[in-house]
ChimeraX commands (.cxc) that place a marker at each C-alpha (Angstrom):
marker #1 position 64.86,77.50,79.76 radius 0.5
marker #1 position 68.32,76.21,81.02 radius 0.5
marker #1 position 69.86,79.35,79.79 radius 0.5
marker #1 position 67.91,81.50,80.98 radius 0.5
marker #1 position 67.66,79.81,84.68 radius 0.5
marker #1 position 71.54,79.89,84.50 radius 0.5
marker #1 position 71.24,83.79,83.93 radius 0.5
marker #1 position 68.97,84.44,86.50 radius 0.5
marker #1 position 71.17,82.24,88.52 radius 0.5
marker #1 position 74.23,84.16,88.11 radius 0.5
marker #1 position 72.64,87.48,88.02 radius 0.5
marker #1 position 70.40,87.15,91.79 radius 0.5
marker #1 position 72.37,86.38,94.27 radius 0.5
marker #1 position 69.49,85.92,96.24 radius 0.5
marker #1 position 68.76,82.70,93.95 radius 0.5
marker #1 position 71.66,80.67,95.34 radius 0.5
marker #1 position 72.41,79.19,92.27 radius 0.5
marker #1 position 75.84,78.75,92.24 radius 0.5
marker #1 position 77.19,79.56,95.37 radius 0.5
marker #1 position 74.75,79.87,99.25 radius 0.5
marker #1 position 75.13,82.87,100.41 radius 0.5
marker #1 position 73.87,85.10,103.68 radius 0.5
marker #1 position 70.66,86.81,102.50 radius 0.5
marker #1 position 69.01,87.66,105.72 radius 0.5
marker #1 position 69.39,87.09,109.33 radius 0.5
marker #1 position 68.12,84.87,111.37 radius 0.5
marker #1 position 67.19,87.17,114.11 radius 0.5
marker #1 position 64.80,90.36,113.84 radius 0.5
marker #1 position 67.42,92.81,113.14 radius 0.5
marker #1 position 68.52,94.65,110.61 radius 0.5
marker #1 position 72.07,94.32,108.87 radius 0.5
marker #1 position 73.85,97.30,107.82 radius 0.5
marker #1 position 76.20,96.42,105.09 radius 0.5
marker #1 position 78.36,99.18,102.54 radius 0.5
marker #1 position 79.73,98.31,99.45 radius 0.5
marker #1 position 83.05,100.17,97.09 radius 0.5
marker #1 position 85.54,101.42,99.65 radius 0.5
marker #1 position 87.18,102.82,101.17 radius 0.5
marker #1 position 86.34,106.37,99.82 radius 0.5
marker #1 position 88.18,109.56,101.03 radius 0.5
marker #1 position 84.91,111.96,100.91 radius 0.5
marker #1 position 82.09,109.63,101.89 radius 0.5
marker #1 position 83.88,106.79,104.02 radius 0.5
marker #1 position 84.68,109.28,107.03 radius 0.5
marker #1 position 80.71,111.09,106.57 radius 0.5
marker #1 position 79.31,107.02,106.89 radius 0.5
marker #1 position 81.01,106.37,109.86 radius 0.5
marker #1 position 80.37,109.45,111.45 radius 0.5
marker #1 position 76.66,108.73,110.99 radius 0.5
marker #1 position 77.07,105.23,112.29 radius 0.5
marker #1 position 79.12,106.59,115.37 radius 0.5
marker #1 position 76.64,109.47,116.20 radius 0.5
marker #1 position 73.35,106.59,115.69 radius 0.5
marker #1 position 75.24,103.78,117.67 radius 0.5
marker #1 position 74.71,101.36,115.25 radius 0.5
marker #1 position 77.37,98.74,113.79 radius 0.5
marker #1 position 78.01,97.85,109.86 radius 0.5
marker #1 position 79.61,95.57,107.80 radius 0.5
marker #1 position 82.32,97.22,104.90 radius 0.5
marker #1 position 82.84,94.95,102.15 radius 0.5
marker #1 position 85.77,97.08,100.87 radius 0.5
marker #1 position 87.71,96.69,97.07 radius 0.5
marker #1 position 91.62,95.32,98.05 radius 0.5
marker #1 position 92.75,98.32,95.85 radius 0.5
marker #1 position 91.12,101.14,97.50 radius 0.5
marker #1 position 91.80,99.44,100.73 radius 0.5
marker #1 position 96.15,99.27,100.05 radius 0.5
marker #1 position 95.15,103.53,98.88 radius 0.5
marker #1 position 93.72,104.41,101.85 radius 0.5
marker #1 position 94.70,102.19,104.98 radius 0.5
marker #1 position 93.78,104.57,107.79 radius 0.5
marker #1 position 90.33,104.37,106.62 radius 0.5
marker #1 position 90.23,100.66,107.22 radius 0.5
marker #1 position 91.55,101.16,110.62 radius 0.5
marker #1 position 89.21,103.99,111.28 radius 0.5
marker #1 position 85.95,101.83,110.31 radius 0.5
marker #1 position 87.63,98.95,112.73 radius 0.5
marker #1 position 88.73,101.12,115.46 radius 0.5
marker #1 position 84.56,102.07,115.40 radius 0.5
marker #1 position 83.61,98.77,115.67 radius 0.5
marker #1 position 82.35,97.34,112.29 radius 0.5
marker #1 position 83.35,94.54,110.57 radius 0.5
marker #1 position 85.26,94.37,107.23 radius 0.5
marker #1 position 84.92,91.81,104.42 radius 0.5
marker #1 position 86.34,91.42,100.90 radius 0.5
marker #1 position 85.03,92.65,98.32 radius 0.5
marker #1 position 87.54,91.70,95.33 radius 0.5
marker #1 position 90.73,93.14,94.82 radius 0.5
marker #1 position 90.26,94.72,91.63 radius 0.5
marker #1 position 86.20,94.98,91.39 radius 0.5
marker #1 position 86.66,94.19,87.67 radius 0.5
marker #1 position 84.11,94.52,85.16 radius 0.5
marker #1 position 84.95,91.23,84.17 radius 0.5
marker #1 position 85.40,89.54,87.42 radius 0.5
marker #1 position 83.15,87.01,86.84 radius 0.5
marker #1 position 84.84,86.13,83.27 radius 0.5
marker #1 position 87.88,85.68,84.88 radius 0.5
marker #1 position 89.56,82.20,85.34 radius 0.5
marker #1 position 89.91,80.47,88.14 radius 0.5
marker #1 position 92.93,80.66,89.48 radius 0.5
marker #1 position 92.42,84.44,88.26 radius 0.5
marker #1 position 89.67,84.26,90.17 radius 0.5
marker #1 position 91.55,83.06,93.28 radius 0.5
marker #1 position 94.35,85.31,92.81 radius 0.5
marker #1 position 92.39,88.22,92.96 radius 0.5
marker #1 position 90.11,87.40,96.08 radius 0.5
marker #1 position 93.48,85.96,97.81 radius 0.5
marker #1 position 95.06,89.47,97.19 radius 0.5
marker #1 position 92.23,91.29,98.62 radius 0.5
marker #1 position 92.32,89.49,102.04 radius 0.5
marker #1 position 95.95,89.68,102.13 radius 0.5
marker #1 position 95.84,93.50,102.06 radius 0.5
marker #1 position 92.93,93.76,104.10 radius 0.5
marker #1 position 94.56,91.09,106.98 radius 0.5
marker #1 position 97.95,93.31,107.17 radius 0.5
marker #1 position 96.01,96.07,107.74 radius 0.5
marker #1 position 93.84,94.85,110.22 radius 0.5
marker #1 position 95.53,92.04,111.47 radius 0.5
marker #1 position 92.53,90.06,111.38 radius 0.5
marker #1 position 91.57,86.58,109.12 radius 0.5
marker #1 position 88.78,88.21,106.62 radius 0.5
marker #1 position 86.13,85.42,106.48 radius 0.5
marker #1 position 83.32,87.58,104.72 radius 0.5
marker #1 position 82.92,88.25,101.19 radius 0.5
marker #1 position 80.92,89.90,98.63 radius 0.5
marker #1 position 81.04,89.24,94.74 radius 0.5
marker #1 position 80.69,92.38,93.18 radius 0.5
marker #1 position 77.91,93.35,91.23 radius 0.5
marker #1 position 76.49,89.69,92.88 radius 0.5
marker #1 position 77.10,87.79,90.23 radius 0.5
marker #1 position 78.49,84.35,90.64 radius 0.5
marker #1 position 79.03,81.46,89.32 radius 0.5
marker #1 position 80.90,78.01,89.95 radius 0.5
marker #1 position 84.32,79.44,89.24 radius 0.5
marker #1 position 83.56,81.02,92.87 radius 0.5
marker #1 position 82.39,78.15,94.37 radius 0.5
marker #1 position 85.19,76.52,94.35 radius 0.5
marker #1 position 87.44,79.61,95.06 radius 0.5
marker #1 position 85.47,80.42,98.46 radius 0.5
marker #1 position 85.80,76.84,99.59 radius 0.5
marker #1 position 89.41,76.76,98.75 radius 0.5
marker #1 position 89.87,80.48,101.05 radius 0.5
marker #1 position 86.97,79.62,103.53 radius 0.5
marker #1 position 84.94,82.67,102.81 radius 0.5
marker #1 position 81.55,83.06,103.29 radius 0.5
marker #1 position 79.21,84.62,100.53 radius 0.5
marker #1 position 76.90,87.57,101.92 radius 0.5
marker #1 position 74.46,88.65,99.68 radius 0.5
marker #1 position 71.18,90.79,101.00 radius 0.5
marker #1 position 67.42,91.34,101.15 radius 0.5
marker #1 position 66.81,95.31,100.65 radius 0.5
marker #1 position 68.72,96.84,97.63 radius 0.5
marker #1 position 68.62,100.48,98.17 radius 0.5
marker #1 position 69.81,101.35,94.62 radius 0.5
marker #1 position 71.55,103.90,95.54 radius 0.5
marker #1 position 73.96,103.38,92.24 radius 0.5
marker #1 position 71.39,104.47,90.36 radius 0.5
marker #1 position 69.30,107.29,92.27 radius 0.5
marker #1 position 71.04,110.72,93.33 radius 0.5
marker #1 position 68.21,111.47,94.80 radius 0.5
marker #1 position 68.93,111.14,98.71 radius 0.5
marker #1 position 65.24,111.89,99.27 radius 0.5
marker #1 position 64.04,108.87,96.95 radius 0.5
marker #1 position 66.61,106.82,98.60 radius 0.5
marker #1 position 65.07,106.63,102.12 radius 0.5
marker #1 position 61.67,106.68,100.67 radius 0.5
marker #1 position 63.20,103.42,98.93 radius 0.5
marker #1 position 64.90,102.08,102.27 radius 0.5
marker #1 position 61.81,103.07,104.75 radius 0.5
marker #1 position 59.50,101.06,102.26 radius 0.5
marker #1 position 61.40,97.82,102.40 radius 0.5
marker #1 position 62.63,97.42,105.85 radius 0.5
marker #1 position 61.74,93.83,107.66 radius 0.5
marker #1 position 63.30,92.40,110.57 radius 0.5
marker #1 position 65.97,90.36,109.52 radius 0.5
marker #1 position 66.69,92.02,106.12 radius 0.5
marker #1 position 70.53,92.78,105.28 radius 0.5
marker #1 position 70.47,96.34,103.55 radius 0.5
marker #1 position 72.92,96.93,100.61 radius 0.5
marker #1 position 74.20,100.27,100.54 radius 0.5
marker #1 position 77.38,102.13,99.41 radius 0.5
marker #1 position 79.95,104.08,101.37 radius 0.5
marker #1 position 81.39,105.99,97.90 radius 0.5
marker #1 position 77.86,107.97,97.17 radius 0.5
marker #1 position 77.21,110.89,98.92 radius 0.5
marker #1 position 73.18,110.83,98.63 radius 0.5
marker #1 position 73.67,107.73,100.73 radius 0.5
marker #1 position 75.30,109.39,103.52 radius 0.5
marker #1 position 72.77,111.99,103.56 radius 0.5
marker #1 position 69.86,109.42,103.49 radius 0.5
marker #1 position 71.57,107.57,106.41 radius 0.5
marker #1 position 70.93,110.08,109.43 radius 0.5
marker #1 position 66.72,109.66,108.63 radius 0.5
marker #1 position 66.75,106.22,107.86 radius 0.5
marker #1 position 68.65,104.90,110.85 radius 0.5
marker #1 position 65.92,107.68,113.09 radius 0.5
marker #1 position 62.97,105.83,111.46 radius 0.5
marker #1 position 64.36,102.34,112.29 radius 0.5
marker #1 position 64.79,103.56,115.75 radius 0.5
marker #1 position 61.24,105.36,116.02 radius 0.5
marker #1 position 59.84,101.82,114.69 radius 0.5
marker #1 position 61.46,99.72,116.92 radius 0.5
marker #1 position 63.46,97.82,114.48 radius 0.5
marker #1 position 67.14,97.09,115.94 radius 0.5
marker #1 position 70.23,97.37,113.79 radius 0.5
marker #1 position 72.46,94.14,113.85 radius 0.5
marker #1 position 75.55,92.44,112.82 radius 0.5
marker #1 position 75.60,89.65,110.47 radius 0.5
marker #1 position 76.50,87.10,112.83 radius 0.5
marker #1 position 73.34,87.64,114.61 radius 0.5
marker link #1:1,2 radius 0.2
marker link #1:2,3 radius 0.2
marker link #1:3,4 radius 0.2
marker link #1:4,5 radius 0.2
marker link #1:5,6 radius 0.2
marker link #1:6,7 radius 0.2
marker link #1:7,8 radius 0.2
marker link #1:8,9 radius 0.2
marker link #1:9,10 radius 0.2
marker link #1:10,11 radius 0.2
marker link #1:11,12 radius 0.2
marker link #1:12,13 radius 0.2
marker link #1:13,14 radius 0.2
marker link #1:14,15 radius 0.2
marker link #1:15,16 radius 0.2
marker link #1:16,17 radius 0.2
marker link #1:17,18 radius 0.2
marker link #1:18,19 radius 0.2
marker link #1:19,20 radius 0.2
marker link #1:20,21 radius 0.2
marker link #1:21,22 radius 0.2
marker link #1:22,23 radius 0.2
marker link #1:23,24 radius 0.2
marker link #1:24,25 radius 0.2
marker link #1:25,26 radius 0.2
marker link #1:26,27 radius 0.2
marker link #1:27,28 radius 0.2
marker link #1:28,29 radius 0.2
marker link #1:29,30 radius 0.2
marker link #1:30,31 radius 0.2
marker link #1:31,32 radius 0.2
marker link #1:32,33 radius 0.2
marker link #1:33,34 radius 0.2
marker link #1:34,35 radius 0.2
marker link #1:35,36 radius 0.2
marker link #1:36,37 radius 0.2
marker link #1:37,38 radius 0.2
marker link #1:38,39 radius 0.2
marker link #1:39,40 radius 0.2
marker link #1:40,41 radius 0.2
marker link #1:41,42 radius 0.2
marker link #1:42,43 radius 0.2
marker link #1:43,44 radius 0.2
marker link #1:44,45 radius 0.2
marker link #1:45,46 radius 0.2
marker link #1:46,47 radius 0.2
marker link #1:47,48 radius 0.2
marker link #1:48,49 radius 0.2
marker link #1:49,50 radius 0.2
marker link #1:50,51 radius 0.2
marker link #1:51,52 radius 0.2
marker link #1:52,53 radius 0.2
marker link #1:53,54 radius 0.2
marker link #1:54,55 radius 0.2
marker link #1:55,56 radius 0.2
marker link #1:56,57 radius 0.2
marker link #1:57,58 radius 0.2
marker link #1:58,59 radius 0.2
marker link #1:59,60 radius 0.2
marker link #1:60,61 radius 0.2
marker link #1:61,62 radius 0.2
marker link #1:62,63 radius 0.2
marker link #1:63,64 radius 0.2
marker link #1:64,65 radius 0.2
marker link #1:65,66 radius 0.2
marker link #1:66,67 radius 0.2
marker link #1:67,68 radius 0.2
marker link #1:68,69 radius 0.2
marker link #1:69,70 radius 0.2
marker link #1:70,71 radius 0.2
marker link #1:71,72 radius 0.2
marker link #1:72,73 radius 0.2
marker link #1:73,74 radius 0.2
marker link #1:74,75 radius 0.2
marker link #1:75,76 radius 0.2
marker link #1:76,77 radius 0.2
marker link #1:77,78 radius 0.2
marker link #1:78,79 radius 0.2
marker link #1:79,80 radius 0.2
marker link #1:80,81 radius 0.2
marker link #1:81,82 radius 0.2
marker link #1:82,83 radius 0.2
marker link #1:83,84 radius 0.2
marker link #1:84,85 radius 0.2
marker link #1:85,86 radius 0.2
marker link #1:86,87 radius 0.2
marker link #1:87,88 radius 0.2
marker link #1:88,89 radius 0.2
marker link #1:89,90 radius 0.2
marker link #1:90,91 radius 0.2
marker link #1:91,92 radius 0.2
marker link #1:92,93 radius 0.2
marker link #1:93,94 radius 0.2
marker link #1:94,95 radius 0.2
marker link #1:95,96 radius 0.2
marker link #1:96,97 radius 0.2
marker link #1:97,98 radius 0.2
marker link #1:98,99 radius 0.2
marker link #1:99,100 radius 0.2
marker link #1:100,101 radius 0.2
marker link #1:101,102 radius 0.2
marker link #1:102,103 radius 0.2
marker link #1:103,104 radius 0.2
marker link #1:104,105 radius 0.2
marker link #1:105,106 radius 0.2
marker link #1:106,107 radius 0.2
marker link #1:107,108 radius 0.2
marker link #1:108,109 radius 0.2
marker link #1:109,110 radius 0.2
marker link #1:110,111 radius 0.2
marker link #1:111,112 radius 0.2
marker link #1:112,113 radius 0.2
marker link #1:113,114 radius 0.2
marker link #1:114,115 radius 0.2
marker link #1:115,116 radius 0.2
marker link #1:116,117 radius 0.2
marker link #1:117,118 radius 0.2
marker link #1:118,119 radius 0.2
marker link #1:119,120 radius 0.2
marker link #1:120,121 radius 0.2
marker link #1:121,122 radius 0.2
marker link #1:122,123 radius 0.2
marker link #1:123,124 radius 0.2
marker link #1:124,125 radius 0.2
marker link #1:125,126 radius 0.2
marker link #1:126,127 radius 0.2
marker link #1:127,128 radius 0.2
marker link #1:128,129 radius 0.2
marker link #1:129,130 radius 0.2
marker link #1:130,131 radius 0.2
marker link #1:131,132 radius 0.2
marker link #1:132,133 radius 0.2
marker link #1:133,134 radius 0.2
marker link #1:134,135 radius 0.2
marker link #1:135,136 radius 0.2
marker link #1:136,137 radius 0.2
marker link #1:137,138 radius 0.2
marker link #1:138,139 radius 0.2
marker link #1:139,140 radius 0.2
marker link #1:140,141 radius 0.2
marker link #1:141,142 radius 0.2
marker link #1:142,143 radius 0.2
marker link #1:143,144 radius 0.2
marker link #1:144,145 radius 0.2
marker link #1:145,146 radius 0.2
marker link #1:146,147 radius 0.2
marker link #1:147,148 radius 0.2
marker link #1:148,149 radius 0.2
marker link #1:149,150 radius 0.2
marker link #1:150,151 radius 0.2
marker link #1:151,152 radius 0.2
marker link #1:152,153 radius 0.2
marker link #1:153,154 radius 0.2
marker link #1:154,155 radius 0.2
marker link #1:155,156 radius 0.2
marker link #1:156,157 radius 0.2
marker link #1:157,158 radius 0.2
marker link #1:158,159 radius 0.2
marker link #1:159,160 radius 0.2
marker link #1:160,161 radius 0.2
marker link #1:161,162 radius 0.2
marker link #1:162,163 radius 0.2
marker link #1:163,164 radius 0.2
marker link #1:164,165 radius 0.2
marker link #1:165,166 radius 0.2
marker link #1:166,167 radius 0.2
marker link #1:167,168 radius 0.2
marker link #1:168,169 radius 0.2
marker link #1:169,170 radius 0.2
marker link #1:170,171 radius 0.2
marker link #1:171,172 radius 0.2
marker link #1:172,173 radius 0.2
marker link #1:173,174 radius 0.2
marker link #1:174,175 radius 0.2
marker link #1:175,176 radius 0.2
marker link #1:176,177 radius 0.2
marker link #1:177,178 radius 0.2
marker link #1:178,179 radius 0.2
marker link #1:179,180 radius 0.2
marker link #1:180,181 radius 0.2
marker link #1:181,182 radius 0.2
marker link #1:182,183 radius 0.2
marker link #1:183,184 radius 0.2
marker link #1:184,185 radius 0.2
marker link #1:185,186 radius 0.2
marker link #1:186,187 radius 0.2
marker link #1:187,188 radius 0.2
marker link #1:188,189 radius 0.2
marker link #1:189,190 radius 0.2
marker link #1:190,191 radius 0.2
marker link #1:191,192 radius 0.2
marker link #1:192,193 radius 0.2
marker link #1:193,194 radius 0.2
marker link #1:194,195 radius 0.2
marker link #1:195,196 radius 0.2
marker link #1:196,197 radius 0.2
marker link #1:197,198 radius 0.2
marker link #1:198,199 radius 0.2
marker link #1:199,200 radius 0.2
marker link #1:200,201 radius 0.2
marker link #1:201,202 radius 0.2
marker link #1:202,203 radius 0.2
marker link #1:203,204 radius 0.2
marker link #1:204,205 radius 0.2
marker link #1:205,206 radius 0.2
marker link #1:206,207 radius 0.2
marker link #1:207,208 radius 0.2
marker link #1:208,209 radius 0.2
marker link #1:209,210 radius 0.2
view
């Protein structure tokens, strides 16, 4: 039973097992948040979504990707949104990795993301939201904050842009933080409807600090 709690633990970052992280807002909103980039091809068509709706978003963007394609960081601050780290190296085995691995690699990650932006990066995502204690202690030791969320779209695993916002129309609540993807180009197309149906319903799009 341990073992498998401990599983489930690390697996759901909804659980808040190992480390307490942001699942929802405390207001009615709705929190946009993308996950992966920077990406060349789909970056640029998510923002110009967001900029056309009027609607903010949080980037949780990989330190690599970030140090390959700065002006895309700068573009998705210059809109507005807010930027958090998202590992440097989104490694499969991130959550083997030691702890001062651990450390190095989230520490590397702001530090690219802060000389681009000039800003102190306080969010952070672990990828694939797994945890454990190992990042515990290395969030303390940076002062970053975990965000997880409260609507998975799955858009890893559908291409299907049309089953997408049938997926996303379905589970949106007031104060639900959406996980997207800004590298997947069925969830740029799915983004135009979905934000129109949030809007026809009344339900406002937020920031995390909300």
């Amino acid at each position: 039973m341990w073992i498998a709690l401990t599983i489930y633990g690390s697996a759901v970052i909804g659980a808040n097992w190992f480390i307490r992280s942001q699942n929802r807002l405390k207001s009615r909103a709705v929190a946009l948040t993308f996950d992966d980039g920077p990406d060349p091809a789909v970056t640029p068509a998510v923002l110009s979504v967001l900029k056309e709706k009027r609607v903010p978003a949080t980037f949780f963007l990989i330190g690599e990707k970030a140090e390959k394609y700065p002006h895309l960081v700068r573009q998705i601050l210059a809109d507005g949104h807010e930027i958090g780290n998202h590992s440097y190296s989104h490694s499969y085995w991130l959550g083997f990795f030691s702890a001062d691995k651990l450390r190095e690699d989230l520490v590397r990650c702001s530090r690219v993301l802060e000389e681009i932006s000039g800003e102190k990066i306080r969010l952070f995502r672990p990828p694939f939201g797994v945890t454990n204690p190992r990042y515990s202690r290395a969030l303390a030791s940076l002062a970053l904050v975990s965000v997880g969320w409260s609507l998975r779209s799955y858009d890893t695993v559908t291409g299907s842009s049309a089953r997408l916002l049938a997926r996303l129309v379905s589970g949106v609540r007031g104060g639900r933080i959406v996980l997207m993807h800004d590298t997947l180009p069925q969830t740029a197309e799915a983004l135009p409807s979905f934000l129109d149906y949030c809007r026809d319903k009344g339900i406002e799009i937020g920031r995390l600090s909300m």
